[in-house]
PLY file of the C-alpha trace (Angstrom):
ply
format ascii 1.0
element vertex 356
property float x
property float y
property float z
element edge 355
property int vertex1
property int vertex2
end_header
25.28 -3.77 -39.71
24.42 -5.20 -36.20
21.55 -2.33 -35.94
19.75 -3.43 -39.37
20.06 -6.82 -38.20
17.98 -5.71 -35.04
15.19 -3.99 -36.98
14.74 -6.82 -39.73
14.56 -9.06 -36.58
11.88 -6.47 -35.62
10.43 -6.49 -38.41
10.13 -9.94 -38.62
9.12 -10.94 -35.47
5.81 -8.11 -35.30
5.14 -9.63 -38.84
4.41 -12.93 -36.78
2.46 -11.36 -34.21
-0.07 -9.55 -36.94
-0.03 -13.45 -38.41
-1.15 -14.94 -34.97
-3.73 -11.70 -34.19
-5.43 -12.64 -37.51
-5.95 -16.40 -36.64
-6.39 -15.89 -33.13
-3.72 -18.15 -31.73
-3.55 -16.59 -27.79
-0.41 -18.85 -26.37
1.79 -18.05 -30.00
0.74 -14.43 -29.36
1.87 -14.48 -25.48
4.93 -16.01 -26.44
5.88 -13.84 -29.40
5.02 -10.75 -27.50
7.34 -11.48 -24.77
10.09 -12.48 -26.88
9.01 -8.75 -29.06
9.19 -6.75 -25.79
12.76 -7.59 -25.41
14.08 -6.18 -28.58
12.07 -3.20 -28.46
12.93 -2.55 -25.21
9.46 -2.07 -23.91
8.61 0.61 -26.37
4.90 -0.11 -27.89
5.48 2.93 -29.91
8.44 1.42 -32.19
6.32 1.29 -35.30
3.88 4.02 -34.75
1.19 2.22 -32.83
0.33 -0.26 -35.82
0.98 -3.21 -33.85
-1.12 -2.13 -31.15
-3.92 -1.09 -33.52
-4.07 -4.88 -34.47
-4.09 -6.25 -31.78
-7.35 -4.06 -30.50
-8.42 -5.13 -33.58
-9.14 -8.99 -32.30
-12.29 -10.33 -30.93
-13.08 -9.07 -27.35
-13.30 -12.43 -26.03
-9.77 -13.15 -28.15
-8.31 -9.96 -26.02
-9.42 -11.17 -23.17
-7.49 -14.48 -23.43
-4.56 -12.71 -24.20
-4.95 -10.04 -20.97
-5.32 -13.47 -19.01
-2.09 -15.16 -19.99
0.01 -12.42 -20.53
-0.79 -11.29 -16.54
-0.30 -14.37 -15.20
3.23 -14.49 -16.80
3.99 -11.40 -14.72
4.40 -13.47 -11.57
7.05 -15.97 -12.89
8.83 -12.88 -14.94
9.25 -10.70 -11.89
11.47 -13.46 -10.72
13.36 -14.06 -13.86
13.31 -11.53 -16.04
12.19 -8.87 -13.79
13.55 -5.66 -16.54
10.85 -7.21 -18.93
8.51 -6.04 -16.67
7.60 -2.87 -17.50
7.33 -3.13 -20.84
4.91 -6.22 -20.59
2.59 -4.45 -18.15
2.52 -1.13 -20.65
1.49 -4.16 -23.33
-1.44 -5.42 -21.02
-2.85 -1.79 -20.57
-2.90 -0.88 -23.76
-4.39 -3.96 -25.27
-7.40 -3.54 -22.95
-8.08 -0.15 -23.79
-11.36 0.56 -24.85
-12.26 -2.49 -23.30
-15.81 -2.39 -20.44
-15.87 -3.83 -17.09
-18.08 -5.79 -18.71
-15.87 -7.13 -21.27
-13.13 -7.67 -19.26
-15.17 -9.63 -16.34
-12.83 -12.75 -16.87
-9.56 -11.27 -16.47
-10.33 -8.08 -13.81
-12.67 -10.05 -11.74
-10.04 -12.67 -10.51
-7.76 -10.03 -10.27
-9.88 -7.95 -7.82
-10.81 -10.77 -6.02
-6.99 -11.86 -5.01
-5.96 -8.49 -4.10
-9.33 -7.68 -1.65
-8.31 -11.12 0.22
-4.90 -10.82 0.87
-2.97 -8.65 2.66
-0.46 -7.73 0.75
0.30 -9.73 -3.08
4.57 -10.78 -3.26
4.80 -9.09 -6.39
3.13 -6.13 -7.80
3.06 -6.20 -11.40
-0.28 -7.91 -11.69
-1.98 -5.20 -9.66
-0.47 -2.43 -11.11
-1.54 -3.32 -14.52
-5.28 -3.49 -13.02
-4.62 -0.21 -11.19
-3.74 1.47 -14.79
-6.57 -0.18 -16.25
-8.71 1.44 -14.16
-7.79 4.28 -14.19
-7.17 4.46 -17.54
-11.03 3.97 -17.80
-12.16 6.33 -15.30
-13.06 3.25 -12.76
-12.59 3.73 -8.99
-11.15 0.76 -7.37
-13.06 -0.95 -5.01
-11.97 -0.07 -1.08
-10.38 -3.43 -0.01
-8.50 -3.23 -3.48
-7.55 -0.21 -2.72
-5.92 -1.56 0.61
-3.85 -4.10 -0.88
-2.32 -1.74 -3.36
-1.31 0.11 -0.89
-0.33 -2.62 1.18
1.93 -4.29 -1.47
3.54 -1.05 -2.49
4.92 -0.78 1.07
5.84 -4.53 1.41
6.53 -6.01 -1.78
10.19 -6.44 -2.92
8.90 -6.73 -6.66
5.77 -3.84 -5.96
5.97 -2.73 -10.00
4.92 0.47 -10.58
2.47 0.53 -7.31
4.51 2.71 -4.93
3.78 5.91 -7.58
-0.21 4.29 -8.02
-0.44 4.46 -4.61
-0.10 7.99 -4.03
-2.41 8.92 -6.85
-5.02 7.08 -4.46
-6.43 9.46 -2.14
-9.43 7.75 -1.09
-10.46 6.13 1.36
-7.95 8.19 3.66
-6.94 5.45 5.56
-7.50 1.46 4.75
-11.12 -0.28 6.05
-10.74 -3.46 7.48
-9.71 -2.61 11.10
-11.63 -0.97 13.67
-10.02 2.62 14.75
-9.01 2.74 10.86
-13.18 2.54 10.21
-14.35 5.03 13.32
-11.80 7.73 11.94
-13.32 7.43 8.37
-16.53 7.62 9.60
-15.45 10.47 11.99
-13.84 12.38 9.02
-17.33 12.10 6.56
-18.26 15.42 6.07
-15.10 17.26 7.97
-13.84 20.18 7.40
-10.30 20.30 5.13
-7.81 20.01 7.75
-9.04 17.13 9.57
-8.28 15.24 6.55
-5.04 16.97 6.37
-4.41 15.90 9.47
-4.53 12.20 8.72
-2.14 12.66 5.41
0.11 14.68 7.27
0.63 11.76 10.24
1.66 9.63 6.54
4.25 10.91 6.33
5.85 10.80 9.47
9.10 8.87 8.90
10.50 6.44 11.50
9.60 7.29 15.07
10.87 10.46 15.86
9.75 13.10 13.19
11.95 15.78 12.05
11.30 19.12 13.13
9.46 20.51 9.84
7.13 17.40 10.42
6.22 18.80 13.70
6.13 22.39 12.66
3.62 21.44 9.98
2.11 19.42 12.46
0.99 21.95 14.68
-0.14 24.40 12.10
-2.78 21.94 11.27
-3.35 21.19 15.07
-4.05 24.44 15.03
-6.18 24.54 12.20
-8.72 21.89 14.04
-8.50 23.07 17.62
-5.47 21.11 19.60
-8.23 19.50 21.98
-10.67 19.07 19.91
-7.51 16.89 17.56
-6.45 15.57 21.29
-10.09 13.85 22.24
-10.62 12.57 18.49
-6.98 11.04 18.54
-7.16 10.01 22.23
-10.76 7.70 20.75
-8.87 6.68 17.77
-5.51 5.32 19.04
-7.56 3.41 21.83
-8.79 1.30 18.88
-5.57 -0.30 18.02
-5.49 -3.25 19.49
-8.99 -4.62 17.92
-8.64 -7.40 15.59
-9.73 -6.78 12.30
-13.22 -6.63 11.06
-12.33 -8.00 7.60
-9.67 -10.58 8.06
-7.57 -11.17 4.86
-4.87 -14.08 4.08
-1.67 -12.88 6.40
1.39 -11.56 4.91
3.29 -14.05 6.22
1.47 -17.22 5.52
0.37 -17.64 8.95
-3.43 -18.06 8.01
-5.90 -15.50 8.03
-5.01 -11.90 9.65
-6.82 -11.02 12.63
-4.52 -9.31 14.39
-1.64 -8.20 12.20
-1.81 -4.32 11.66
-2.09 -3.17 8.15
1.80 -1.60 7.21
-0.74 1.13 5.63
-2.44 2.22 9.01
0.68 1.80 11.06
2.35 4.51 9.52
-0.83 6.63 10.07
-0.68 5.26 13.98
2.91 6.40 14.38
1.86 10.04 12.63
-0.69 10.74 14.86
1.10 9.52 17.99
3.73 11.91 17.04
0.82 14.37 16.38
-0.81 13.22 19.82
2.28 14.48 21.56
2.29 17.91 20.25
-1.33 18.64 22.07
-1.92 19.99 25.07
-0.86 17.29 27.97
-3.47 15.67 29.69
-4.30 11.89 31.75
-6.40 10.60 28.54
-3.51 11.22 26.11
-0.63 9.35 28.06
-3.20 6.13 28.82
-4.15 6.56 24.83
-0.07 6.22 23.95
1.07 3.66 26.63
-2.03 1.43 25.33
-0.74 1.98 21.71
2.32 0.37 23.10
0.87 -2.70 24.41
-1.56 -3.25 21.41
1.99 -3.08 18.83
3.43 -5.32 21.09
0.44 -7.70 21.04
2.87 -11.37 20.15
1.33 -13.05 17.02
1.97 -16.74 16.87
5.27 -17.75 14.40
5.45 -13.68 13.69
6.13 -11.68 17.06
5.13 -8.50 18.40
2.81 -7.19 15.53
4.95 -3.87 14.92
7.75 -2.78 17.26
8.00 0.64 15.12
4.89 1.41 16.06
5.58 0.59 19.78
8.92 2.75 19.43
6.83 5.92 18.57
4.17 5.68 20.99
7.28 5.68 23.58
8.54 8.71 21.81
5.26 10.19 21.97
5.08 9.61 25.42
8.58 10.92 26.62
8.06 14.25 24.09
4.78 14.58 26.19
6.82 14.83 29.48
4.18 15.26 32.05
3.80 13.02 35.27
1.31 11.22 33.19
3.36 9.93 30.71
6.19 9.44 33.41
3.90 7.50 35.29
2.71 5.29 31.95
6.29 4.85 30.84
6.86 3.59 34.85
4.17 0.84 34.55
5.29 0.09 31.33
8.77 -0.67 32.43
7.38 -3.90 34.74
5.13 -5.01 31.33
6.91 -4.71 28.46
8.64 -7.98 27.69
9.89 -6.97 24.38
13.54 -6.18 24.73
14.16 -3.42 21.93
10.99 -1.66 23.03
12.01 -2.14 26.87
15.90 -0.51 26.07
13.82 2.72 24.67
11.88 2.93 27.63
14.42 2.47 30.08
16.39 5.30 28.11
13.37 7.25 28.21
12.69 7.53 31.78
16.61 7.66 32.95
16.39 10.47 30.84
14.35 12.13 33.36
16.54 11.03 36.17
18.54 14.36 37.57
0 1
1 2
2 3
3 4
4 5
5 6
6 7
7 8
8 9
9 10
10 11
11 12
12 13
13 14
14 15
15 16
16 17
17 18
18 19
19 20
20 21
21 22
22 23
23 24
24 25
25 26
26 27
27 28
28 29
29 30
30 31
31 32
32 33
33 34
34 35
35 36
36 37
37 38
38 39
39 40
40 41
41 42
42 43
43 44
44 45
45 46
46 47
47 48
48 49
49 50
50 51
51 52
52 53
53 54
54 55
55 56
56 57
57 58
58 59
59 60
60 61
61 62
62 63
63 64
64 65
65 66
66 67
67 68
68 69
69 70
70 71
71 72
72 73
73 74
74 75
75 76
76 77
77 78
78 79
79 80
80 81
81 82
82 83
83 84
84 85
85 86
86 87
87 88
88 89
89 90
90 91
91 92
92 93
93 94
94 95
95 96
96 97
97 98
98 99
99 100
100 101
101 102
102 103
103 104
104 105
105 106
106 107
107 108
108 109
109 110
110 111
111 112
112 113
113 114
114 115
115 116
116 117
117 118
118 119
119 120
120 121
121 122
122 123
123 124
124 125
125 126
126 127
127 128
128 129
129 130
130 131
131 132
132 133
133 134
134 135
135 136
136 137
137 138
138 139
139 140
140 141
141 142
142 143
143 144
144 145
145 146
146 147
147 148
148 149
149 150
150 151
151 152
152 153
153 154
154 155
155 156
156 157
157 158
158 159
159 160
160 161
161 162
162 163
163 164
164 165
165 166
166 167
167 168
168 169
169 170
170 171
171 172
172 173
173 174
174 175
175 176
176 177
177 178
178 179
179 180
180 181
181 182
182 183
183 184
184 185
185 186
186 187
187 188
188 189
189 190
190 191
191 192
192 193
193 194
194 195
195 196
196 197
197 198
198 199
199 200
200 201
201 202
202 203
203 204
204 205
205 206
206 207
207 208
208 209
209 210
210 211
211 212
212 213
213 214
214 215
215 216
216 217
217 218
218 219
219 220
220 221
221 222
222 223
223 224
224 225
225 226
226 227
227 228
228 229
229 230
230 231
231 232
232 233
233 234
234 235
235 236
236 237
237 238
238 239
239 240
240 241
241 242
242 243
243 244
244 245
245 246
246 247
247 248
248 249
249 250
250 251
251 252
252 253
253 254
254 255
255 256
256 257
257 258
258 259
259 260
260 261
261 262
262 263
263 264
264 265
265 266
266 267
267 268
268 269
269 270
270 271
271 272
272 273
273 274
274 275
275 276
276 277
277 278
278 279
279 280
280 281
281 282
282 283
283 284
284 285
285 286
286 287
287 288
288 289
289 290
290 291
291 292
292 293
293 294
294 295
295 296
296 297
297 298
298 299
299 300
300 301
301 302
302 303
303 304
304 305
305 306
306 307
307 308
308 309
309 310
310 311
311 312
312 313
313 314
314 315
315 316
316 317
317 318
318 319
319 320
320 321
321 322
322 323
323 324
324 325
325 326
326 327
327 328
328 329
329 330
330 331
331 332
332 333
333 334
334 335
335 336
336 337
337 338
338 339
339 340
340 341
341 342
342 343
343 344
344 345
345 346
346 347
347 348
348 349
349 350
350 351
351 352
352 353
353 354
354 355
């Protein structure tokens, strides 16, 4: 009995919807909806795609309205109601299928605009909506877009759907906006395969010592490029680090605009290809290249602290795995400089390490 209640209340309440598609009434539509998506559970499908086929069937400019209010009501339900989610953003893609860039100009164009000025969004329901739409329409998302997705996927504690977006986003290879991020695109235009290869593969190094199959696959593509030719390109890259930013975007932690923070995106790339630094043949340039990777993590940003002590922690690795009086030497003058306790207790490990 309690199951036919639930599907005349079904029933019932999509009747309502068609009613307020027909006259056009946007806030009795958002409201419905979100009440609809509870008892269906999310699934647009229940009644064979009717529902959806009416509302496409609304003026563009009516459809618009509706993307516009139903997104914004993303924010306040990640907090609330945050298993409604999914089934509201499924509702926003499919109601602007079809739909040009044109047409949807008032709902994508603030949309792009927040994400490509901040550096990461708290939630990520709102962008990964946009990210489907786009895709969904055979759109490429603008670069600094592109940044923030990845960005918020990494950082956000509500990032939506973004985390499995972001990996279907291969391009740029690494996120514009700071300067040794920029010269290694520009470096890699035109490169062969495993250069680029190179760059995913330092990705996915995990924490700041990578497992052994890491390194393994590491050095077959070291390999691949020519281990000094990879040691002089990262050697100019990682010297980059401590730049500020060329496009500065609203910090992730309120503290103004970002000069200085390091993109969570990039990091992980600058902890890869330390790791990957380490694994080339030793030589002066590549300690100076690792210990100066340390300082620039350890830059101190005002009301945040050292800008990312994980990166700082595999540099040190890098420079211990690299072993050679170089490093010991860097490591040494690193030991009277480094102010940052955590980072100071690896390097002091580090070098009584090498102590007979």
């Amino acid at each position: 009995m309690l199951q036919e209640d639930e599907r005349v209340t079904r029933v019932a309440k999509a009747a309502r919807v068609r009613e307020l598609a027909v006259v056009g009434d946007v806030k009795g539509l958002d409201r419905n909806l979100y009440q609809l998506c509870a008892d269906i559970d999310g699934d647009w499908s229940f009644d064979g795609g009717e529902l959806i086929g009416v509302l496409r069937g609304m003026p563009t400019s009516t459809r618009v309205l509706l993307l516009r209010l139903m997104t914004d009501g993303l924010e306040e339900t990640a907090v609330h109601r945050p298993g409604r989610c999914p089934g509201l953003a499924a509702l926003i893609v499919l109601v602007a299928h079809g739909l040009s860039a044109d047409h949807l100009a008032a709902w994508r164009e603030p949309l792009m605009a927040k994400a490509a000025g901040e550096m990461t969004l708290w939630e990520g329901w709102r962008l990964t909506c946009l990210v489907k739409v786009e895709q969904a329409a055979g759109r490429t998302l603008p670069d600094p877009v592109v940044a923030t997705v990845r960005r918020t996927a990494l950082t956000s504690e509500t990032p939506g759907e973004l985390p499995a977006l972001a990996t279907t986003i291969v391009e740029p290879v690494l996120n514009p906006g700071e300067p040794w991020a920029e010269r290694v695109i520009a470096d890699l235009a035109g490169a062969e395969p495993a250069w680029p290869a190179l760059i995913a593969h330092a990705l996915t190094a995990a924490g700041s010592r990578p497992t052994g199959k890491w390194q393994r696959r590491g050095r077959e593509l070291l390999a691949q490029v020519g281990p000094e030719r990879a040691r002089t390109a990262l050697t100019s890259w990682l010297s980059l680090a401590g730049e500020p930013r060329t496009v500065p975007v609203n910090s992730h932690h309120r503290a103004g605009t970002a000069q200085l923070e390091l993109d969570p995106f990039n990091a992980r790339a600058l902890q890869g290809l330390a790791a990957l630094l380490a694994l080339t043949p030793a030589h002066p340039q590549s300690a100076v290249a690792l210990a100066e990777l340390v300082e620039a993590a350890l830059i101190r940003l005002p009301g945040i602290g050292p800008r990312s002590p994980k990166t700082a922690s595999a540099a040190v690795h890098a420079l211990t795995q690299l072993g050679d009086e170089d490093a010991c030497a860097e490591l040494s003058r690193l030991a009277t400089t480094v102010k940052y306790r955590p980072t100071l207790r690896v390097i002091t490990a580090a070098l009584d390490s090498r102590t007979p």
